[in-house]
C-alpha positions in Angstrom: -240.9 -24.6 66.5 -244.8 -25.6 66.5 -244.9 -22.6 69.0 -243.2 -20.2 67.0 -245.3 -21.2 64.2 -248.5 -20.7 65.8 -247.4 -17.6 67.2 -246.7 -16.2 63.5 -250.2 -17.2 62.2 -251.6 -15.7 64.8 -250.0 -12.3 64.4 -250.5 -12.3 60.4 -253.8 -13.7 60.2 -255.8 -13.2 63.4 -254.3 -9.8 64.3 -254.6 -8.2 61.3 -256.8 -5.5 59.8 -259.5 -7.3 58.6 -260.7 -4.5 56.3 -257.5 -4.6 54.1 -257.2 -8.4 53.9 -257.7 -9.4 50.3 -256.2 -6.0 49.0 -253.0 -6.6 46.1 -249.7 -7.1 47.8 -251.0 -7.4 51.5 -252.8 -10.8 52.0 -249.0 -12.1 53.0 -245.4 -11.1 53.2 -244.0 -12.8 50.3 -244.7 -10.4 47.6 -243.2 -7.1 49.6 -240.1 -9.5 50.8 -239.6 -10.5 47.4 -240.3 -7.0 45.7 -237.1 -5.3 48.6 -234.8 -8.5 48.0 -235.0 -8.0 44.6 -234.8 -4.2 45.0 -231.7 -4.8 47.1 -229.8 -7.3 45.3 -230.8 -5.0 41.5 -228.8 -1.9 43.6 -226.2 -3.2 44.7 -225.3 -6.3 42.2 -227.1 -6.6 39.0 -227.7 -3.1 37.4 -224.3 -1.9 38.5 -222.8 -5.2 36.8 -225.1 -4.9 33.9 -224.2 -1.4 33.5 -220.5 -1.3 33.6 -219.7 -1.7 30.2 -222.4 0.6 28.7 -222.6 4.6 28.4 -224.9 6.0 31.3 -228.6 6.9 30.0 -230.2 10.5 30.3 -233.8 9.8 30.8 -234.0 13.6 31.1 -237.8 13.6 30.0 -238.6 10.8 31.6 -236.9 12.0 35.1 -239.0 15.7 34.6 -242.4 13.8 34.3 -241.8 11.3 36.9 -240.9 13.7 39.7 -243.9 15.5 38.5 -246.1 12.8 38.7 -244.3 12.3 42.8 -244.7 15.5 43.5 -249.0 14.9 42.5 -248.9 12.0 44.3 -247.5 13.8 48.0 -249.8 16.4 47.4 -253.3 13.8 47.3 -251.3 12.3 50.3 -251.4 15.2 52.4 -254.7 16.1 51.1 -256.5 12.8 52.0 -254.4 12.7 55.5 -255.5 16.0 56.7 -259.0 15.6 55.8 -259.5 12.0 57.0 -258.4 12.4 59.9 -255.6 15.0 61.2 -257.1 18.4 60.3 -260.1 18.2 62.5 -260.8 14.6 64.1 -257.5 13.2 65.2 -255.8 13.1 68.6 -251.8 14.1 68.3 -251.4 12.4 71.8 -253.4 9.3 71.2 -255.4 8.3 68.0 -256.1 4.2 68.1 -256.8 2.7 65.2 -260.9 2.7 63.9 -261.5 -0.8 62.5 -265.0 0.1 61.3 -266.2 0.6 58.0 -267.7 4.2 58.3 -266.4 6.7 55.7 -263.5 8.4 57.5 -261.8 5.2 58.4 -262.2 3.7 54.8 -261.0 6.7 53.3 -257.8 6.8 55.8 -257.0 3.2 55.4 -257.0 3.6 51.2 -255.1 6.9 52.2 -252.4 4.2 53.7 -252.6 1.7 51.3 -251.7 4.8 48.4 -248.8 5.3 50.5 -247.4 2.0 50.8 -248.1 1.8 46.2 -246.0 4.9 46.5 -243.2 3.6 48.7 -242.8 0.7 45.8 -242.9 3.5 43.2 -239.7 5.0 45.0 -237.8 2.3 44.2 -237.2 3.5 40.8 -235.3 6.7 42.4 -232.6 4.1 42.6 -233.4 2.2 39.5 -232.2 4.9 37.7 -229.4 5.9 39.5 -228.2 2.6 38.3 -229.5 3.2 34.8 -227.4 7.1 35.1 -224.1 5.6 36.5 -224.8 7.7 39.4 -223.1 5.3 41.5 -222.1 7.5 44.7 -225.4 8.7 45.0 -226.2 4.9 45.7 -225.2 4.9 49.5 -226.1 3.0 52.2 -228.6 5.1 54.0 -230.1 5.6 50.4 -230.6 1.8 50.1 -231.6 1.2 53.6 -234.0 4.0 53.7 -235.9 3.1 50.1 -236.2 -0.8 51.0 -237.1 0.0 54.9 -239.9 1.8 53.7 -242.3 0.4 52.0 -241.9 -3.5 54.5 -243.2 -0.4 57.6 -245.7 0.7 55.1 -246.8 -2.4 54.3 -246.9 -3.2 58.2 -249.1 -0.5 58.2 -251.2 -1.5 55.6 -252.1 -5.0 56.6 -252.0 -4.5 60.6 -253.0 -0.6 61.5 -254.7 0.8 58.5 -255.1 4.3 60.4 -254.6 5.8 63.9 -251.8 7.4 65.4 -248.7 6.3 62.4 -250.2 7.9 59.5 -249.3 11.4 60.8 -245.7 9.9 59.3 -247.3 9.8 55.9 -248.3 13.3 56.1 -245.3 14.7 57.4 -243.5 12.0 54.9 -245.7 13.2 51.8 -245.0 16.5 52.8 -240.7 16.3 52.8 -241.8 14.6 49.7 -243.2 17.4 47.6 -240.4 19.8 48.3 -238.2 17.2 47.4 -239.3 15.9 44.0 -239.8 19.5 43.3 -236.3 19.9 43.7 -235.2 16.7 41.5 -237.7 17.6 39.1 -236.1 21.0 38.7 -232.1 19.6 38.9 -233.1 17.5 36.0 -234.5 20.4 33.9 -231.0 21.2 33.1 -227.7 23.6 34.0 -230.1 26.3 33.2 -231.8 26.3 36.5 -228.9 25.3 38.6 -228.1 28.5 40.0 -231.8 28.5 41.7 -231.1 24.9 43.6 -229.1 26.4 46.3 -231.5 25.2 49.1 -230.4 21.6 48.4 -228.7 21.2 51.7 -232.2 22.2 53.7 -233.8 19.2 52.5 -231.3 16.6 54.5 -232.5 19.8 57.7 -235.7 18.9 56.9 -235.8 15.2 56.7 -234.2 15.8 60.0 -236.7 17.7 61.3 -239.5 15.3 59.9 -238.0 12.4 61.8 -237.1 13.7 65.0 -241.1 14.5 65.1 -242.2 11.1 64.2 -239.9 9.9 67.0 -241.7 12.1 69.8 -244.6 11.7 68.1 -244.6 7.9 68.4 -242.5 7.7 71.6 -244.4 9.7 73.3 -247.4 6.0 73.2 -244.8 4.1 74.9 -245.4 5.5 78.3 -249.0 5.9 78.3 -252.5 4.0 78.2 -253.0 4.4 74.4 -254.7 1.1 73.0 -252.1 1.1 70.2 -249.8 -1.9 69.7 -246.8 -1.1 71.6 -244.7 -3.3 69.8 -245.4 -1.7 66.3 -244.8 1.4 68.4 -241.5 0.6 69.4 -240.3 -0.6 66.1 -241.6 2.7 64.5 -239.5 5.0 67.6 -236.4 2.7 66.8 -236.3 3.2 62.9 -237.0 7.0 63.7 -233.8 7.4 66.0 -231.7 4.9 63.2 -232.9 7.7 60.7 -232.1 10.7 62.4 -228.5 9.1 63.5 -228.2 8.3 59.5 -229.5 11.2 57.8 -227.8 13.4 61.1 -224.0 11.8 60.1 -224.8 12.1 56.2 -225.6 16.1 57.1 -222.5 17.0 59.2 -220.2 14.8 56.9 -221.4 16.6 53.6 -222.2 20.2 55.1 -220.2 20.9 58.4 -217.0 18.8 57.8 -217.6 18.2 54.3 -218.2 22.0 53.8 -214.3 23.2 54.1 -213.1 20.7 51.5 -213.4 22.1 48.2 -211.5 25.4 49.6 -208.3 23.3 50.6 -208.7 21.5 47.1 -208.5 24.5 45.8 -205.5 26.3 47.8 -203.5 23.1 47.3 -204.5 23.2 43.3 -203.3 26.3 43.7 -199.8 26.2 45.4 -199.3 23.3 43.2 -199.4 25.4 40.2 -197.5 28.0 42.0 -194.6 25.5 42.2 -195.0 24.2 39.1 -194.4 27.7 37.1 -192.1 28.3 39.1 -190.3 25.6 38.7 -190.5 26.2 35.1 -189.4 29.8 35.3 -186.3 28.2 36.6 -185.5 25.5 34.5 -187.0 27.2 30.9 -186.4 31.2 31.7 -187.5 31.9 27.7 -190.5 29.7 28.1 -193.9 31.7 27.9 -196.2 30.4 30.6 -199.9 29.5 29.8 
C-alpha cells in the first residue's frame, strides 16, 4: 500500500504541469471527482425524484441565450487553438507538450484550461433535461459522455497543458458550434422546425470527429513521440468506446430505427380499417367519423 501510495504522489504532484499547479479546480482531484459524482447521482437520482411530482419547466429564454453563449464559447476555442498552435506551428504526427512559459505555450495551456471550464458548463445540458422532464433524452451514452469529459479535460489540464491532445478540443469545439446552433434554434420554437432536418448529421459528425481523434492519437503509440504513452492510450481507448457508442446510438435511431414510424403507421392504419369495418357490420345506420 505505501508503494501504491508513493506511486500516486508521484504522478499527481511530481509529474505534473507545473505551470497550471495553483489554477481553480486543478491543484487535486477531489473537486472534479466530487463536481461528476454529484453530476451523476443529480441525473440519474435526485432531479428525476425531485421532479416527478411537478409540471416540466420551459426555460425557453433561458435555453436560447445559453446555447448562444456555447456556441461563443466553441468559436474562442477554435480561434485560440488554431492560432496557438495548429494553424501554423504544430506537428499533426508528433507535437510534445512545451512546458515553458513563452507566449504560445501560455496561451495554449489557458486555451485548455477554458475548455476543461467549458466541459463543467455542459453539465447543465443535462440539468435541464431534468428540469424539462425530458427523461429519454437522459441516456446512458449522454451521461457517460458529459461526466467523461470534463475528468479527460481535467487530465489535460493539470498533466499536458498543450501538445499533441488539444487537436481534440478543436475538433471538439468545432462539433460543438454546429451543435448548439442547432439546440439554440430547436428551442426557438415549432416555427423553425421544418429547417432542423439535418439533426441526424450531427450524430455523422460526432462520428466523424472521433474516429479522427482515434488515428490522430493512436497513431503516438507506435512511434518515438516524447508524449506520455499512457495518457495516450487512455485517450485511443475512450475514442474507440465513443465511436462504438455514438456508432450503435446512430444505426439504432437512423438505419433500424428509421422504418419504425412507417409500420406504426400501416398497423394504425389497418387497425382502423378493422375497426370501421367492424362497425359497418355491427351498426349499418351508424355514420362513421
Amino acid at each position: 500500500m505505501s508503494g501504491v501510495v508513493e506511486w500516486y504522489r508521484d504522478l499527481l504532484y511530481n509529474r505534473n504541469d507545473p505551470r497550471t499547479n495553483d489554477w481553480f479546480l486543478i491543484s487535486g482531484p477531489a473537486p472534479i471527482i466530487t463536481i461528476v459524482v454529484t453530476y451523476i447521482y443529480f441525473s440519474v437520482s435526485a432531479g428525476p425524484r425531485y421532479m416527478r411530482d411537478k409540471k416540466p419547466y420551459s426555460l425557453k429564454n433561458t435555453l436560447i441565450i445559453y446555447n448562444f453563449i456555447q456556441v461563443l464559447l466553441s468559436i474562442y476555442l477554435v480561434y485560440e487553438g488554431l492560432i496557438a498552435g495548429w494553424l501554423f506551428d504544430y506537428n499533426y504526427k508528433c507535437q510534445p507538450v512545451d512546458y515553458s512559459d513563452n507566449p504560445k505555450a501560455m496561451r495554449m495551456a489557458r486555451a485548455v484550461y477554458i475548455y476543461f471550464l467549458c466541459k463543467l458548463i455542459e453539465l447543465l445540458d443535462t440539468v435541464f433535461f431534468v428540469l424539462r422532464k425530458k427523461h429519454r433524452q437522459i441516456s446512458f451514452l449522454h451521461v457517460y459522455h458529459h461526466a467523461m469529459m470534463p475528468i479527460c479535460a481535467w487530465i489535460g489540464v493539470r498533466f499536458v497543458a498543450g501538445g499533441h491532445p488539444t487537436l481534440l478540443g478543436v475538433i471538439n469545439s468545432f462539433v460543438h458550434i454546429i451543435m448548439y446552433t442547432y439546440y439554440m434554434l430547436a428551442a426557438i420554437g415549432p416555427q423553425v422546425q421544418k429547417y432542423l432536418w439535418w439533426k441526424k448529421y450531427l450524430t455523422s459528425l460526432q462520428l466523424i470527429q472521433f474516429l479522427i481523434i482515434f488515428i490522430h492519437n493512436g497513431q503516438l503509440l507506435f512511434s518515438d513521440c516524447k508524449f506520455p504513452k499512457p495518457l495516450t492510450t487512455l485517450l485511443t481507448l475512450n475514442a474507440a468506446l465513443f465511436i462504438y457508442l455514438f456508432g450503435s446510438f446512430y444505426v439504432k435511431n437512423y438505419l433500424t430505427g428509421r422504418k419504425e414510424p412507417k409500420t406504426r403507421q400501416e398497423n394504425g392504419a389497418q387497425c382502423r380499417l378493422a375497426s370501421n369495418t367492424e362497425n359497418r357490420i355491427n351498426y349499418p345506420g351508424q355514420k362513421l367519423d
